[in-house]
N, C-alpha and C positions, 0 to 999 in steps of 0.2 A: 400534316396528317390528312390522307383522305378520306372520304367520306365510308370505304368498310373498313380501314384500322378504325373507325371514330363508331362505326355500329358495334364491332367488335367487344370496343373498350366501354361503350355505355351496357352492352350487354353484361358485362364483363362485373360493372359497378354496383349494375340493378340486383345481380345476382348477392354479390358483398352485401347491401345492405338489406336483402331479404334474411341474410345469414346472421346479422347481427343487429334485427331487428328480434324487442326483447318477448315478444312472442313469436320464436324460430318455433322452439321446441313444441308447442302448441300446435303451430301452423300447417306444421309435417304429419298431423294427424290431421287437420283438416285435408290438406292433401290429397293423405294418401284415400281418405273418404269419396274426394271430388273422382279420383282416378279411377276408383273403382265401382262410381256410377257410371264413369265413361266404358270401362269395361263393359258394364250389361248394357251398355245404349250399342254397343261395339259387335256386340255378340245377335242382339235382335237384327242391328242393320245388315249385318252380315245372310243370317235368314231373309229378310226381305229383298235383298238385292238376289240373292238365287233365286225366290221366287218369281221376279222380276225376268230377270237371266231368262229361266227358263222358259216363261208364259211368252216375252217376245222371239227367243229362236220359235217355239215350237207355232207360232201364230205368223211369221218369218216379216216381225214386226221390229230390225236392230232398232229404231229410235223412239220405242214404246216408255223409255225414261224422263222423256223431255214432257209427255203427258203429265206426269205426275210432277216435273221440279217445281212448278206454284206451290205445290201444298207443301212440297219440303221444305221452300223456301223462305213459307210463312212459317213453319216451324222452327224452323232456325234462326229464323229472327225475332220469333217470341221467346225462346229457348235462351239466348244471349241475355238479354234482360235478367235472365235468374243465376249467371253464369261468370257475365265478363265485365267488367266495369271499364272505363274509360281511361287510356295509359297515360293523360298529358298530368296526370298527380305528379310524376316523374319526371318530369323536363324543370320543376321550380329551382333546383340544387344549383341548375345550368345558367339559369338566366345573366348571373352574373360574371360569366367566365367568358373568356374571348372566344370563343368554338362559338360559330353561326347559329345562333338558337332556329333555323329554318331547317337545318343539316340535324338540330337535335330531336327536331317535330319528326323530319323525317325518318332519323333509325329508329323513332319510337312505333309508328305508323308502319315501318316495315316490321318492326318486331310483331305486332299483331297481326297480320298478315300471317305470320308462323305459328302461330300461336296452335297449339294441338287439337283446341275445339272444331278448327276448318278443315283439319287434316281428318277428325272421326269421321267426316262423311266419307271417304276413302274405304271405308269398310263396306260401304253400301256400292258404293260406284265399279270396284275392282272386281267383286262378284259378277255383276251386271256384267262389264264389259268384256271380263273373261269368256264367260258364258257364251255371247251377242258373236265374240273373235270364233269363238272354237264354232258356233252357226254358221257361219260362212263370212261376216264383217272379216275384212283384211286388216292387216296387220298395223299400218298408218291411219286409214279408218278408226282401230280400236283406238289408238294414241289421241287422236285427235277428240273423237269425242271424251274422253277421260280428260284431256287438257280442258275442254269448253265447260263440262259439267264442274270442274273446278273452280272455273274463273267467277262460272256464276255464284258460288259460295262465296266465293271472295268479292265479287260487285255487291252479294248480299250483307257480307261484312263491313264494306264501308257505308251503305246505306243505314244499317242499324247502328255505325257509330254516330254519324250526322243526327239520325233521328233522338240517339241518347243522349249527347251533347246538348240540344236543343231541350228536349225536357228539364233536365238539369237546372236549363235557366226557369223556366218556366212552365207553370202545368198547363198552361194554355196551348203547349208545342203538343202534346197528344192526339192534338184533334189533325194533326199533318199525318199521321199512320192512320189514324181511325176512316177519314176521309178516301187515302188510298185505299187500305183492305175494304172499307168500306164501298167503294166503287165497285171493288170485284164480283163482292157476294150482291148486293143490292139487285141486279139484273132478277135471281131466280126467285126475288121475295116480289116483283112486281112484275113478270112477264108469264104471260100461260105458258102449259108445258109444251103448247105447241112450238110457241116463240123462243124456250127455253133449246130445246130439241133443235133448231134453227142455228142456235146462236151456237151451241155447242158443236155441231155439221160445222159451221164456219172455222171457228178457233179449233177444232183438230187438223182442218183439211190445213188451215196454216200453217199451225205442228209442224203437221207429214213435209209441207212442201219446204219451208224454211227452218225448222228448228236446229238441223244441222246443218247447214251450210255456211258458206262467206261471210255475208249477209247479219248473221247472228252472230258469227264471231266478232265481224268488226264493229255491232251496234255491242256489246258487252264490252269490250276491249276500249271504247269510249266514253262509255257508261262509267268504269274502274278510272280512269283518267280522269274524267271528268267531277265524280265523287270523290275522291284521293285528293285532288288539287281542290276543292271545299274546305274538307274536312283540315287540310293544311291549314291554311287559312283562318277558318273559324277557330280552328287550337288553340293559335297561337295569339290571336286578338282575346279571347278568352282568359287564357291564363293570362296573360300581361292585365288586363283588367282587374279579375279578383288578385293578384301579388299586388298591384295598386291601390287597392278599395277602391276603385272610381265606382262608387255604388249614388247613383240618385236617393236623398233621403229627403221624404216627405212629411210634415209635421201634422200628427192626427191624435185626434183624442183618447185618452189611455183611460178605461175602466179600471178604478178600482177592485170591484169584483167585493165591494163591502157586506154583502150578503154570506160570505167565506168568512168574518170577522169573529162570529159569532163560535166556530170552532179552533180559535186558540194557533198554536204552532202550526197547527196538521193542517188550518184553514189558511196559513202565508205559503208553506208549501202547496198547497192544491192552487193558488195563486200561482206560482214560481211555475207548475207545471203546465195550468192552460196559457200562461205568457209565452214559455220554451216554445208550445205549439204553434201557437202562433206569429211568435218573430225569428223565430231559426226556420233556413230554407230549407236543410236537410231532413228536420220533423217533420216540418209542416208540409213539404212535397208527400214522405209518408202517410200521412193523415190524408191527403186529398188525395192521392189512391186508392189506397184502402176504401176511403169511401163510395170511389168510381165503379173501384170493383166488386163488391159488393153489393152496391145499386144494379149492376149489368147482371151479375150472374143472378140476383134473384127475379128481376123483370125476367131474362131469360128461360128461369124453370120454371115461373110460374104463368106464361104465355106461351110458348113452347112445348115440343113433346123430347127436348135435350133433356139429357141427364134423368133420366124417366129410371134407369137401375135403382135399387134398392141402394149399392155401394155407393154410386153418386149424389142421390138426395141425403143422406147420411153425410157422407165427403162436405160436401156443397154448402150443407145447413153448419157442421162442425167449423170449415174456413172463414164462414161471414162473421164469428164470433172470436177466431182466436188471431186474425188477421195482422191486428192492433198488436197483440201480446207475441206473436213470431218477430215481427218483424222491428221491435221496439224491446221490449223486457229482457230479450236473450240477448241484448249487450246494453242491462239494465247497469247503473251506476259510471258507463264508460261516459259520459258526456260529463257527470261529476267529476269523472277524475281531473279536470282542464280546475277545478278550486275544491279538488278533495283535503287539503289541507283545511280552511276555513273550518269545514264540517264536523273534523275533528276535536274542533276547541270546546263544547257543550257537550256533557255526556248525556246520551242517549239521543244525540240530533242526527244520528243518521237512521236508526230505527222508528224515529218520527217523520225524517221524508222517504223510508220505505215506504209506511203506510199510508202516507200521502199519495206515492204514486202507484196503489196497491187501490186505491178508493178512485182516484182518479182513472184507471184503466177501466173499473167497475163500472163508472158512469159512463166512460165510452164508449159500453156495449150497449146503449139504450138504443142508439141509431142502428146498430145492425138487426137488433131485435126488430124494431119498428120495419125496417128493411123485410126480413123473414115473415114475418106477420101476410105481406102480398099472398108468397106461397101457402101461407095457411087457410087464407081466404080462398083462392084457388083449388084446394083441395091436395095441393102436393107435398104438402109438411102439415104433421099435425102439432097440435098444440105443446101437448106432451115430452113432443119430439122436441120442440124446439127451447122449451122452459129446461128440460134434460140437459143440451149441450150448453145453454149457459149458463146453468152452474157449476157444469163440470168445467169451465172456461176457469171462473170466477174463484173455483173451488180447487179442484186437484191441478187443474193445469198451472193455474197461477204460481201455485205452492211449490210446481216443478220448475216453473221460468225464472221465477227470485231467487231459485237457488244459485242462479247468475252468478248473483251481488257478491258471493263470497269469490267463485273463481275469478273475476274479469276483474284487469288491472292492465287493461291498454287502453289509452284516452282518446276520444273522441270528438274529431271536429266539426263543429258544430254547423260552423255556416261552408268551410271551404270544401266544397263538392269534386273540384279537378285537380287542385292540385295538395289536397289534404293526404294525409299517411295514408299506407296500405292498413283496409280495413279488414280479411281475411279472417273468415270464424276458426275459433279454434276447437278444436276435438270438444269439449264438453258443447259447447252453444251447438255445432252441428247434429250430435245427437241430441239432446234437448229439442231444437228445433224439429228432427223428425219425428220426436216420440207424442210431441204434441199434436203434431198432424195428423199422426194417423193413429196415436195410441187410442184417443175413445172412439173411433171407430171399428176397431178390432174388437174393442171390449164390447162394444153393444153385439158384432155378430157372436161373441161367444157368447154372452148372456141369452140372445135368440135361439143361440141352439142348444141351449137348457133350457130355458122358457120360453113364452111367447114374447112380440115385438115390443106388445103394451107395458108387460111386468121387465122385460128389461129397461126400458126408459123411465119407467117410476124407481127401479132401482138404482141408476144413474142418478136420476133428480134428485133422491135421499142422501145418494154420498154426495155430491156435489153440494146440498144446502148445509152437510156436517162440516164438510171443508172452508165452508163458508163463514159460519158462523164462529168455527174457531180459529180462526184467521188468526187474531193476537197472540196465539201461543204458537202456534209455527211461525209466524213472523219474527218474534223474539229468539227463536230460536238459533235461524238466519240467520240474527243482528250479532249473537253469541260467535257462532263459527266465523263470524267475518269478522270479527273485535280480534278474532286466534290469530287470525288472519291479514291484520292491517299492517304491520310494516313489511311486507314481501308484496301485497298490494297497491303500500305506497309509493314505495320503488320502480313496480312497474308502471304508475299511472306517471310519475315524473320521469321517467326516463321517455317515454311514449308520446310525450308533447310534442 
């Protein structure tokens, strides 16, 4: 078998077992959700690249594109992080099978490569270069730069898989992009404008003189080779590793946490939850994000004139608090399901570590608060403003994200990051998760445009402390619909191992 019957045939498998993975039906609404953001990302890039198109014929500027690939290029690489996860999950099946597991690295590595996300930019570039052809660029000209603008998306692609790879193992690996992107901007934050005006004359007249030429195709074209044959590499020492456990364990002092003694069951679960945090990789990389980012973006608004719109500081102030609860609660119980049996033995021990991790998310938000507090000292979030969205956090939103508990019935691996199951939201967690995002912030500009700023945020604060406060009665509530609910939930959390 060569090596395309064998991309083929893996292509072939990956498909089978997305089919008869037992969240298909689920999946295919997430899907068709993901395709149809790509759509409007399709339809805008599509407008920006005419606009493009036309501002370089009409300026008779064909390689006015290559000015702006940095910024697309950071965007496509931050974009990827919320989009595409790492394929070597998918090679574990192989390990054991006589087929070269370097030939398996490989059709998996090319399969990303095809992947549709590299192809959106296509919407943006085909405009352009149409446009640039019909200006007088000739014919192999247009091809050519359409191939180079490509490649770069693709040299782009394997750099953000190395760089996601590498976090994965460790949050220490962030500081390898931040340092890059950080190189770039750094210049205009510590050079006068005179110097800045300099630096800028320099790097376009490079542009103009190489951005299209030999020269850049064969430094990108080495670049792809050079990243590809890494990222080979790193995969594959990777996953043989974690299928191994070859994991270093070091012997360290274990807090009891006896001060939690004092409240009963709910105080061993609030235990159970800050240990999860802290000895699983996959929380606890969560946790130490969240935290980063939210540190960044609030130094940011509150020393800065970013994010200065009303929409923004609103956005801004509502993410630092529901951060924890998107990206954790909305596949609330899936990491239960790996000893959802257990749980079942005491009645009423799951609606006990609801509340647990219902009280434990609460305390969570004491650091983002404190975080937000900067901006308030600053003058750019008022107080009001900020006590408002965390209870609507604490309150309605929570109340919408534990509704999880009843759908979600696919199990969650805990610590295997590469080559654990596909974890794909399904239709309810994708809409939950957007409604959260941006639901109270629609609500405060509708409140605004019947009252003023002040009386919509005291009336957020209001419903959000009611929410609050009767938390045990919609919680139970919850615990009811998903008791309707446990043997089609327990099926799917055992089948999903």
């Amino acid at each position: 078998m060569n090596k395309l019957q064998l991309f083929f045939l893996l292509r072939k498998n990956t498909k089978l077992s997305e089919r008869r993975n037992v969240m298909f039906e689920s999946n295919r609404y997430g899907k068709l959700f993901g395709y149809i953001i790509l759509a409007i990302f399709g339809i805008e890039f599509i407008a920006l690249g005419t606009f493009f198109g036309w501002l370089a014929a009409k300026e008779y500027i064909p390689y006015m594109i290559f000015f702006i690939m940095p910024f697309l290029l950071i965007f496509d690489f931050g974009g990827r992080f919320a989009t595409q996860q790492t394929p070597m999950m998918l090679v574990k099946p192989y390990l054991l099978t006589p087929i070269s597991k370097y030939s398996a690295i490989d059709c998996f590595l090319v399969n990303q490569l095809l992947d549709l996300g590299n192809l959106v930019w296509m919407t943006l570039f085909l405009p352009y270069v149409f446009i640039v052809w019909c200006g007088g660029l000739t014919g192999w000209q247009a091809l050519a730069m359409l191939f180079m603008l490509h490649l770069m998306v693709l040299v782009n692609s394997q750099w953000y898989l190395f760089v996601r790879t590498l976090v994965n193992q460790s949050i220490f690996w962030w500081a390898l992009p931040i340092v890059f992107y950080g190189s770039l901007v750094l210049p205009f934050f510590v050079l006068s404008d005179k110097q800045i005006d300099q630096l800028l004359d320099f790097v376009f007249d490079g542009l103009d003189t190489y951005a299209f030429s030999w020269w850049s195709f064969l430094l990108f074209a080495v670049l792809f080779v050079i990243l590809f044959a890494i990222n080979r590499r790193l995969q594959m020492q990777l996953v043989y590793s974690e299928i191994s456990k070859n994991e270093k364990t070091t012997l360290r002092s274990v807090s009891e946490f006896q001060s939690l003694n004092r409240f009963g069951q709910i105080g061993e679960y609030l235990k159970f939850e800050i240990k999860s945090t802290m000895r699983n990789k996959a929380i606890r990389s969560r946790f130490i994000q969240g935290v980063c980012f939210i540190t960044f973006f609030s130094l940011m608004i509150a020393f800065t004139s970013v994010y200065n719109s009303s929409f923004e500081r609103n956005f801004w102030c509502l993410y630092a608090f529901i951060f924890f609860g998107s990206v954790n609660l909305t596949k609330v119980m899936c990491p239960e399901g790996n000893y959802i049996d257990l749980l079942m033995v005491h009645e009423e021990n799951i609606l006990t570590l609801l509340r647990a991790k219902y009280y434990y998310y609460c305390a969570v938000l004491v650091l983002p608060f404190i975080f937000t507090l900067v901006p308030v000292f600053t003058g750019k979030f008022s107080l009001i403003m900020v006590l408002a969205y965390l209870f609507t956090v604490t309150g309605p939103v929570y109340c919408m994200l534990f509704q999880m508990a009843v759908y979600n019935k696919q199990t969650l691996p805990l610590n295997e990051k590469i080559t654990g199951k596909n974890q794909m939201e399904n239709k309810w967690q994708a809409i939950v998760s957007i409604s959260s995002m941006f639901g109270p912030v629609v609500v405060v500009f509708l409140l605004q445009a019947i009252f003023d700023e002040q009386t919509a945020y005291w009336l957020l604060f209001i419903v959000g402390v009611a929410f609050t406060l009767t938390e045990q009665y919609w919680m139970r509530h919850i615990y009811r619909r998903m008791m309707r609910r446990r043997y089609d939930n327990l099926e799917g959390f055992r089948a999903s191992r």
